[in-house]
N, C-alpha and C positions, 0 to 999 in steps of 0.2 A: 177419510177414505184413502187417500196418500201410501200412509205408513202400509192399509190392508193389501194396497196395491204391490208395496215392496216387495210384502210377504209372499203373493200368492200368486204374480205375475212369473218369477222365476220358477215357483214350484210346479206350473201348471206346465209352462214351456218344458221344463224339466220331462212330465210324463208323458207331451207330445214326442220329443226327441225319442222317449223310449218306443213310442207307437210307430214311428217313421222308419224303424228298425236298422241295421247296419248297412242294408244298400244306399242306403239314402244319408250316409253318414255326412258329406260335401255339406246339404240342405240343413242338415241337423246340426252342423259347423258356423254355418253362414247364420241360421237362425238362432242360435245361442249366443253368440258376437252381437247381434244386433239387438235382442231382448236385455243383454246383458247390458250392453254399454247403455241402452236407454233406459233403466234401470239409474243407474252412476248417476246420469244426467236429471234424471226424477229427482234422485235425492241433492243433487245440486239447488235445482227448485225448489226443494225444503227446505233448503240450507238459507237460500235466499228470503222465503219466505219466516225463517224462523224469526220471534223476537227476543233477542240477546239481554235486553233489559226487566224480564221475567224467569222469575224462577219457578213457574207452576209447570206443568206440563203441558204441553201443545198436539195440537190434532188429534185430540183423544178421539175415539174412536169405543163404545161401550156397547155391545149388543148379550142379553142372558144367554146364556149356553146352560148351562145343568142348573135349572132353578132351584131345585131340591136341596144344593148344598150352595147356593149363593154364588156360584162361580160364574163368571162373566167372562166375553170375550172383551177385553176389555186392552187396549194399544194408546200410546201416547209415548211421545218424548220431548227431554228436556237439555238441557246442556254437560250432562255427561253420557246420556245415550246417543245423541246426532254424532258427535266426530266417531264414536265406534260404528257405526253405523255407515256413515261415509268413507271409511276406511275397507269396510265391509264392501261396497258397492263397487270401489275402485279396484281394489284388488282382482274381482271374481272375473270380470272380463277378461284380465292381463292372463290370471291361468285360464282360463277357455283357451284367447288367441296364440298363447306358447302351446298350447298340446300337439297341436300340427309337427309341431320339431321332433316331439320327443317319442309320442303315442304311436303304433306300431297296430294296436288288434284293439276291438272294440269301443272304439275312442267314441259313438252314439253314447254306450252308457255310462264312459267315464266323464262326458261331458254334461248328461242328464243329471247324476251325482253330484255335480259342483253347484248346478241350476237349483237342486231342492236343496242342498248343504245351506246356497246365500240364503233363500225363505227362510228356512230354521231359526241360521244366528241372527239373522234382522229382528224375528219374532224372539230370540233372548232376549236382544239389546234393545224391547218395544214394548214388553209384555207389562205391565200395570195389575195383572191379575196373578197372584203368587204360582197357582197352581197353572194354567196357561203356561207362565213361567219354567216350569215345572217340565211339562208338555213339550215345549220349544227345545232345553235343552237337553230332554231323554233323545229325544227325538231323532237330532244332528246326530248321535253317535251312530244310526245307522247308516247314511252315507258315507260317513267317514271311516265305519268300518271295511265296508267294500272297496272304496278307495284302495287301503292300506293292502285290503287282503288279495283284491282280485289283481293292481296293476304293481304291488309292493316287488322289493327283492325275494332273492332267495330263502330267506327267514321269515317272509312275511305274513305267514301264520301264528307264530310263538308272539311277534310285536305286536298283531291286532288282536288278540283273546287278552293280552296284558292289557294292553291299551284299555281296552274295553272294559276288565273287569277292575281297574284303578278305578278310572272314570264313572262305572253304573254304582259299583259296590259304596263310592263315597258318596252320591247323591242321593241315596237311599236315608241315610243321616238325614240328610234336608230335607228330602220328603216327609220325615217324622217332626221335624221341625216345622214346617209349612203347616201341617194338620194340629197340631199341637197350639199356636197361635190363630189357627180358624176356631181352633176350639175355644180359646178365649176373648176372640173377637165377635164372631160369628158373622166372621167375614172373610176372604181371601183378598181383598183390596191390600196392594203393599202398603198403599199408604194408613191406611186402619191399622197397621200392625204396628205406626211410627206414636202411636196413641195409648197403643195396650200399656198396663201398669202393671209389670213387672216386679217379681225380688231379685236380688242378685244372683243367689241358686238358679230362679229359673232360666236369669239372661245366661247365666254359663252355660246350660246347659243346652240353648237354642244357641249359643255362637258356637259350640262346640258341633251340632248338628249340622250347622252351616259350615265350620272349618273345613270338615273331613271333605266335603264338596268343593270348596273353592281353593284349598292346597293343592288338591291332587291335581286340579285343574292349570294352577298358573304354570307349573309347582310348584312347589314349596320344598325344601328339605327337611324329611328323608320319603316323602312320597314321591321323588321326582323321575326314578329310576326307570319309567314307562318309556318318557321322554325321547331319549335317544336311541332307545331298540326303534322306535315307533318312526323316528326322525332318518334313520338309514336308511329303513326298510321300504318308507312311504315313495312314490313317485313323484317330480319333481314340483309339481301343484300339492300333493296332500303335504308338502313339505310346507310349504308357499302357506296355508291356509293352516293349517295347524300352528305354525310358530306365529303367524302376525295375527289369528283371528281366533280362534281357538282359545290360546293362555290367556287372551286379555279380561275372557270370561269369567276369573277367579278373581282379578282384582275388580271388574265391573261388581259383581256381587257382594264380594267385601265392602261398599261403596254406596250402592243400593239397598242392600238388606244388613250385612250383619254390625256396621259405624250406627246408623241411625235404628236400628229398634234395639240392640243389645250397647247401650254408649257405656253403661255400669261394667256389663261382663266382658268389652275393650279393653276398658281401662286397666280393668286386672289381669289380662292377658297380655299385653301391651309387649310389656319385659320379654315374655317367652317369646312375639310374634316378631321385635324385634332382633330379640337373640337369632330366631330362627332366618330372619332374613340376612343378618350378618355372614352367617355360618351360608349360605346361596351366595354370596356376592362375593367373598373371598377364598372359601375353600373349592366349591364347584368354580370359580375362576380360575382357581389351580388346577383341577381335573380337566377342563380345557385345557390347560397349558402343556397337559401330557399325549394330548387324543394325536394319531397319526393318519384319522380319517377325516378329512376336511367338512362331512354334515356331521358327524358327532364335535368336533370341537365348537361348530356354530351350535349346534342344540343345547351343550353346554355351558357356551355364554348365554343364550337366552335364559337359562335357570338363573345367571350371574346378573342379567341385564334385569328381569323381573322382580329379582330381590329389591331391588329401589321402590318397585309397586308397594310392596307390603311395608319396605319401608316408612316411605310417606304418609302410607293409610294411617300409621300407629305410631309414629316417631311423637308425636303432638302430644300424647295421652303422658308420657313421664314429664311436661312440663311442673317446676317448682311451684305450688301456688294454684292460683286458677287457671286456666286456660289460657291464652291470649289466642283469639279470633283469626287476628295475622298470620301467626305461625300455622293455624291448622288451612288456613287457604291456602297459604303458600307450598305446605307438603303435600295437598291433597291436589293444588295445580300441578306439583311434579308429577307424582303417579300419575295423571293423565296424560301429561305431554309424555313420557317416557310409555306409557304403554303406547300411543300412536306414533311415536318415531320408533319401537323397537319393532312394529306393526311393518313399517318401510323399510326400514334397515335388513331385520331375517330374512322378508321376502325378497330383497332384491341380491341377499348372497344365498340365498338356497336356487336363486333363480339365474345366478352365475357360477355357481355350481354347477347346476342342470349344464348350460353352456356346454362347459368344460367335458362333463358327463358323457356327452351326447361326441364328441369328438373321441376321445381316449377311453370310453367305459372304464373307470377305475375313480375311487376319491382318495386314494390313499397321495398322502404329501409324499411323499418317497417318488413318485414316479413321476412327479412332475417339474419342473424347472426351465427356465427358459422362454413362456409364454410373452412376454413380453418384446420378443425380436420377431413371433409370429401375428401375434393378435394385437398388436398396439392399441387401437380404439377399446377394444375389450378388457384391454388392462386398466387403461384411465379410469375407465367404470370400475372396475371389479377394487382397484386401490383406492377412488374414494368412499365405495361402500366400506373397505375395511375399517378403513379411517373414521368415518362415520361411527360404527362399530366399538371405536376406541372413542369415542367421544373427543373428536377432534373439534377445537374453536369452529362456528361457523355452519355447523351439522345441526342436527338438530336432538340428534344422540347428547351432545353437550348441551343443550338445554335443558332438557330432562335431567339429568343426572346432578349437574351443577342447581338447579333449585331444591332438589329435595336433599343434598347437601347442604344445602345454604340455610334451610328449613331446621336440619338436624344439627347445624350449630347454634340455632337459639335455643336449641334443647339441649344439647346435651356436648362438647365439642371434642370426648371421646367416645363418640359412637361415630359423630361425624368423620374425626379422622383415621376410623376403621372402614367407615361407607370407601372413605376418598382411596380408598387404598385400588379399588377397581380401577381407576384409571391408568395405574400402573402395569397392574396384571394386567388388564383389555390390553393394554398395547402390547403388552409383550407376546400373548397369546397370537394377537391379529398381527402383530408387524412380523412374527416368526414364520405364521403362514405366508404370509403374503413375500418374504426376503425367498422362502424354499420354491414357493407354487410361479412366480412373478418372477424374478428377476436370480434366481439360484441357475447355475448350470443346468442344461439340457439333460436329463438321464431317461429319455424316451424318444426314440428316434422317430416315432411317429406326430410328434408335434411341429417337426421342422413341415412336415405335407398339410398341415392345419391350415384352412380359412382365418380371416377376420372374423369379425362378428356380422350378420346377415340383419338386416332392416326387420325381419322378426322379430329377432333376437334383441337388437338395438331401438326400438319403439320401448317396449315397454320398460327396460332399463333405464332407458333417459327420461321416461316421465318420473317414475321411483326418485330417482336423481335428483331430480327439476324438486319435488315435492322436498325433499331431506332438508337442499338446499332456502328451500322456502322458509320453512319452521324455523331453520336455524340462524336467518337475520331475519325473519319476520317472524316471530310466534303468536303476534297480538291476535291475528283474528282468528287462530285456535284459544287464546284466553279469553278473549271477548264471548265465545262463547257460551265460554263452561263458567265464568265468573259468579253469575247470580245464583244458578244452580247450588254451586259450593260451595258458596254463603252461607247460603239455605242451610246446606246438609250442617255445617260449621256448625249457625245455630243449636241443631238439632244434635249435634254433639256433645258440646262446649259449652249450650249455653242450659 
């Protein structure tokens, strides 16, 4: 019951907030903060309650919903669904309590929105039933579309119909894939689908159904191009929530469904999925390198930052020989630690962004320089999230990225040292923003009249902080426990 809780306790509050309407928005503030963080704190409870030394899934949860075709309401997790999950919980509060700074007009329904947005992706990162699955994440695109469209910029119509028709148009693939394996299961259970017996035609053509879904999502290049119109445009939560909760969804799925039921049609894809993640981690790290708008150059490292995702999923598959077990835990531990610190990382500079935002209305680097002689506290944060960003020792960005390099030199040690090349570009990209935005000359006379940063603004930054800096000398009890889990999967790869 837990997990059902997760789901539908924010979705509910969600359409209360709506029924309380805009007079009452203060109520509808105070009661979303409080649903929310208690929420975070549930899944803490889970977190606590979980057991690390099992790889089956936990608190399942299985009631029939459409008998007719076998499909079940069916919820559980294991040690790659809880840290997304928990990531999920933590987050949702911090954008609630920052919208006060930023929101202006109907801040009830953009708050509502966030409230059924958490239900949704909990029920992605929960679902056990394909189709459910399915369900969960058609579903999230419609708050997320309002978000973008109702509190977005001035473009903010052309980014969310893109947005939206990247996103529905690929899943529709999956949906053909999903019915496709009920058909030869006659069952929607994911795990019955890790059973079906396969040819290789057919695994390609179900991991190809699955691609078009979880590229578009992370992204992947060359579907990535949604991305950063979406990333401008969005307000400073749909920013928050789209880059750390959002992309993780394409490599969750990758990981879930298309490594362990398609392992033959991986294997043969492998080559292209890591060429394709090469080409996200060094050329779109150069198109950052170019961007003169401070949320497109981050939108575009996170395309550069995600590449490791895909990376690690598939780096394991061109080993010489048979598999070794090691290497695939070890690439498939990166992918995870790197998608939950790039989870902390996006969000706390889109959410120092926002900051900035909310002070000078502008992101363009050009107009900024100097911050650093006004906002001092604000700086310290905002330059180690950059740093972070570059995977600096220490972070937790540098854990992620340094294992599933470490991973892709038992495979392969020139691909590896085309991965390693990002830590050069990241810096350069992130220490250019940071030399022009931070500490370059004044060229805005309005930043000399600027505040510090405000106990709003500075809460949820320094937990973000506090968390980066956690994983990055302490990772164990995020590997503790996703370890059995990806065993497991290893097996079901590998073996």
């Amino acid at each position: 019951m837990i997990i059902d809780q997760l789901i539908w306790i924010p979705i509910l509050t969600g359409l209360v907030v709506l029924i309380l309407g805009e007079k009452r928005t203060n109520l509808s503030y105070l009661l979303s903060l409080l649903i929310s963080s208690a929420i975070f704190f549930l899944s803490v409870y889970m977190y606590l309650l979980f057991d690390n030394t099992l790889a089956s899934y936990q608190f399942e949860l299985k009631v029939p919903w459409i008998d007719r075709f076998n499909i079940n309401y069916h919820l559980g997790i294991d040690g790659i669904s809880l840290p997304l999950i928990m990531l999920t919980t933590f987050l949702s509060p911090i954008v609630i309590y920052t919208a006060k700074t930023s929101l202006k007009n109907k801040m009830h329904q953009y708050i509502a929105s966030f409230l059924i947005l958490e239900g949704m992706m909990i029920g992605v990162f929960s679902s056990l039933d394909a189709f459910l699955f399915y369900v969960f994440w058609e579903a999230m695109l419609i708050p997320m579309f309002l978000i973008i469209g109702i509190w977005g910029g001035k473009n903010r119509i052309y980014a969310t119909v893109k947005f939206f028709l990247y996103t529905f148009l690929g899943s529709v693939f999956m949906l053909v894939a999903i019915i496709y394996l009920y058909m030869k299961t006659g069952s929607y259970m994911i795990s019955d689908f890790y059973e079906v017996s396969l040819s290789l035609n057919q695994q390609i053509l179900i991991f190809l159904g699955f691609l078009f879904a979880f590229a578009v999502k992370i992204p992947m290049w060359p579907v990535h191009t949604w991305l950063p119109d979406a990333h401008v445009e969005a307000p400073t939560g749909g920013s928050v929530i789209l880059a750390a909760i959002l992309l993780k969804m394409g490599g969750y799925g990758f990981l879930r469904f298309s490594l362990p039921i398609t392992p033959d049609a991986s294997l043969f894809m492998a080559p292209i999925m890591i060429t394709l993640s090469l080409i996200a981690i060094i050329y779109i790290g150069l198109v950052a390198l170019a961007q003169t708008d401070m949320k497109k150059l981050i939108a575009y490292s996170s395309i550069s930052h995600m590449g490791f995702v895909t990376l690690g999923s598939f780096v394991f598959f061109i080993q010489s020989g048979s598999m070794d077990l090691n290497t695939i835990n070890l690439a498939i531990s990166g992918a995870m630690i790197q998608m939950i610190s790039h989870g902390l990382i996006s969000a706390a500079l889109f959410l120092s962004i926002g900051v900035m935002y909310d002070r000078l209305h502008t992101r363009n680097i050009e107009e900024y320089g100097g911050i650093v002689t006004k906002m001092p506290k604000f700086s310290v944060l905002m330059v180690f999230f950059a740093l972070s960003n570059a995977a600096l020792p220490g972070t937790s960005g540098f854990v992620g990225e340094l294992t599933v390099i470490l991973a892709t030199f038992k495979v392969n040690i020139y691909i590896a040292l085309l991965s390693a090349l990002t830590l050069i570009i990241g810096a350069a990209y992130t220490l250019w923003m940071i030399k022009r935005v931070i500490f370059g000359a004044v060229t805005n006379e309005k930043i000399n009249s600027q505040p510090d940063m405000k106990l709003i603004e500075a809460i949820p930054l320094s937990l973000i902080a506090f968390l980066i800096l956690l994983i990055g000398v302490w990772p164990k009890p995020l590997t503790d426990t996703m370890n059995e889990t990806i065993l497991s999967l290893s097996y079901l790869v590998g073996g």
